[in-house]
C-alpha positions as CSV (number, residue, x, y, z in Angstrom):
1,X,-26.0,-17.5,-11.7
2,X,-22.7,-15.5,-11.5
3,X,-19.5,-16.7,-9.0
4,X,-20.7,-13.9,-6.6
5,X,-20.1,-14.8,-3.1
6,X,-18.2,-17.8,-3.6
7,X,-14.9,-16.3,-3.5
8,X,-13.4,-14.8,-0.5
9,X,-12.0,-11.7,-0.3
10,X,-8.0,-12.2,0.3
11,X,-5.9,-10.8,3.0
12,X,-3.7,-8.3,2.2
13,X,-0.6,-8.0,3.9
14,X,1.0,-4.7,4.3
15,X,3.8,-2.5,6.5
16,X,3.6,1.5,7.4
17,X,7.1,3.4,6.3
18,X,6.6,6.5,7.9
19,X,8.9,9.1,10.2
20,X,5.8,10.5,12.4
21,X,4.8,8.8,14.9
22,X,1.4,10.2,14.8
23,X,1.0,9.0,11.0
24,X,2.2,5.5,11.8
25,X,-0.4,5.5,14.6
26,X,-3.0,6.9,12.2
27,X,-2.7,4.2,10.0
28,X,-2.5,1.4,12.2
29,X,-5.9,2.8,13.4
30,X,-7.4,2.6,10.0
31,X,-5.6,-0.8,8.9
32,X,-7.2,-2.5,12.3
33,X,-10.4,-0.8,11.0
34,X,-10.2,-2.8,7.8
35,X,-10.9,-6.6,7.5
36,X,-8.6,-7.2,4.4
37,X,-5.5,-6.0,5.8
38,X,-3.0,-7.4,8.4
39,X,0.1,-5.3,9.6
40,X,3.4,-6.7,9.4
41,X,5.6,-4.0,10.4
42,X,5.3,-0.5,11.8
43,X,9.1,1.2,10.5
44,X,10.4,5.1,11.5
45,X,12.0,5.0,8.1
46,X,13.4,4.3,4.6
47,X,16.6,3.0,5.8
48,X,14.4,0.9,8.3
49,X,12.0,0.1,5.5
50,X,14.7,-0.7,3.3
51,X,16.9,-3.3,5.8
52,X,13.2,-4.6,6.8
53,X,13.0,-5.5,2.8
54,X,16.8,-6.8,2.3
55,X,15.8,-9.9,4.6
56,X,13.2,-10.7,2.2
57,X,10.6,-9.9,4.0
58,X,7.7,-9.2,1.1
59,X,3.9,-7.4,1.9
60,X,1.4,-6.8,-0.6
61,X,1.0,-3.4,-0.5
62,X,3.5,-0.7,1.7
63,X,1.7,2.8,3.0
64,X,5.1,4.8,2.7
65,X,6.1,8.2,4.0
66,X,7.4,10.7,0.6
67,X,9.3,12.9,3.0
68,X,11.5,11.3,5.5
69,X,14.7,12.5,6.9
70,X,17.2,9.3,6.2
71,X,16.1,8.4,2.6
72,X,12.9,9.7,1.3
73,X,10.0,7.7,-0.3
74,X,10.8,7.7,-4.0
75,X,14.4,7.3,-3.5
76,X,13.8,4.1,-0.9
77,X,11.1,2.7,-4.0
78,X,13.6,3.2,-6.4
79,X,16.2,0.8,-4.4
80,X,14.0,-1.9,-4.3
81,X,14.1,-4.5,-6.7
82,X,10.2,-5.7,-6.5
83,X,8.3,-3.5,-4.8
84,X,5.0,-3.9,-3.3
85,X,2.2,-2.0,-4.4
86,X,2.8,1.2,-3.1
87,X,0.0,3.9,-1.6
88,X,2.1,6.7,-0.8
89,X,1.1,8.8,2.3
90,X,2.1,12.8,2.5
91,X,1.4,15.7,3.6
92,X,2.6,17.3,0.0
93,X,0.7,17.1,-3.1
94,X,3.5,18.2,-5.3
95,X,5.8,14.8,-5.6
96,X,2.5,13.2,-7.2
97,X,3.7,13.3,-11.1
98,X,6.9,11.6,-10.0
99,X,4.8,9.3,-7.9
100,X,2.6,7.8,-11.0
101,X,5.9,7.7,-13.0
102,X,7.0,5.1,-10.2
103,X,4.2,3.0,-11.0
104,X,2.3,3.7,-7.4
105,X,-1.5,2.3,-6.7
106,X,-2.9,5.4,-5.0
107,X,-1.2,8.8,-3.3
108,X,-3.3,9.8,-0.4
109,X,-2.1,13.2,1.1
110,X,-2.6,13.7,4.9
111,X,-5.2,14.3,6.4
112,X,-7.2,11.5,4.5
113,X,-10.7,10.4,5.5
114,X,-10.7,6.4,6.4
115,X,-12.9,6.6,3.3
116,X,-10.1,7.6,1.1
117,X,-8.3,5.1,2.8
118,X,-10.8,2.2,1.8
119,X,-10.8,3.5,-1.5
120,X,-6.9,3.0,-2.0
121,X,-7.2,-0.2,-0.4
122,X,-9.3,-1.4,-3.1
123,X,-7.5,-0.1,-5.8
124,X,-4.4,-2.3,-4.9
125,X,-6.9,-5.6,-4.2
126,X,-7.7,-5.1,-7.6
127,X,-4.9,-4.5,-8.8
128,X,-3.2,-7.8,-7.4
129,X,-6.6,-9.6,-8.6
130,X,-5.5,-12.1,-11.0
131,X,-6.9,-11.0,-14.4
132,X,-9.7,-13.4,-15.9
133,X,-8.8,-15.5,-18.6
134,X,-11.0,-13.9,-22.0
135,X,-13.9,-15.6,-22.5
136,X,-14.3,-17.4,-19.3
137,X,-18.2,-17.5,-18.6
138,X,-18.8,-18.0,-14.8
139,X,-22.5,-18.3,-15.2
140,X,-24.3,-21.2,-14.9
C-alpha cells in the first residue's frame, strides 16, 4: 500500500501584483475557484508589491503583472531578495526567455483558461514539495 491519501494537500498562500483592475479581478476569481490557494493581498503595482514585501510579508507563490507602469515585473523580481515562486501573468509573450532566466514556475499570458491556471498552480505545489529522501519505500 502506497502513502496515497494520507497526506493533505497544503495551502498555498499567494498575492496578485497586477496594474489592471480587470486582471486583478480575474484572478481573484480563479484563486477563490481553487481549494489550495488563499489570497493575501490584491496590489495595483510593483512599487506596491515591493513595500508589501519590505515589511516581510512572505506568500508562496506571487501571480505578477510583466508590464506595469511604476516598476515592471522583472525589474520588481530582481529587487527582491527571496522571492516567491513566481507565475508571471501578461498579455505579451515576448519577455518569456528573460522570464525562465529569472528562475519563474510558469508564464501564463492573458487570456488563460482556469485550466491553465490550475496547471501553473500545480507546477509551483510541486515545486515547493519537499523532495523525497532516495530510497525511502512508502509501501507497506
Amino acid at each position: 500500500m502506497l502513502l496515497e491519501g494520507l497526506v493533505s494537500p497544503r495551502i498555498l498562500t499567494c498575492a496578485i501584483i497586477d496594474d489592471d483592475e480587470i486582471n486583478r479581478l480575474t484572478l481573484q476569481h480563479c484563486i477563490g475557484l481553487t481549494d489550495s490557494l488563499h489570497l493575501m493581498a490584491s496590489l495595483k503595482g510593483g512599487v506596491e508589491g515591493l513595500n508589501f514585501f519590505s515589511l516581510g510579508r512572505r506568500v508562496d507563490v506571487l501571480f505578477l503583472d510583466v508590464e506595469m507602469p511604476d516598476l515592471n515585473g522583472i525589474e520588481m523580481m530582481r529587487l527582491l531578495p527571496e522571492p516567491p515562486e513566481v507565475i508571471f501573468t501578461t498579455a505579451y509573450e515576448s519577455f518569456g526567455m528573460e522570464a525562465y532566466e529569472l528562475n519563474i514556475a510558469d508564464y501564463l499570458v492573458k487570456p488563460f483558461s482556469y485550466n491553465r491556471f490550475q496547471q501553473a498552480v500545480q507546477r509551483v505545489a510541486e515545486r515547493l514539495q519537499p523532495a523525497m529522501p532516495a530510497g525511502l519505500d512508502l509501501r507497506y
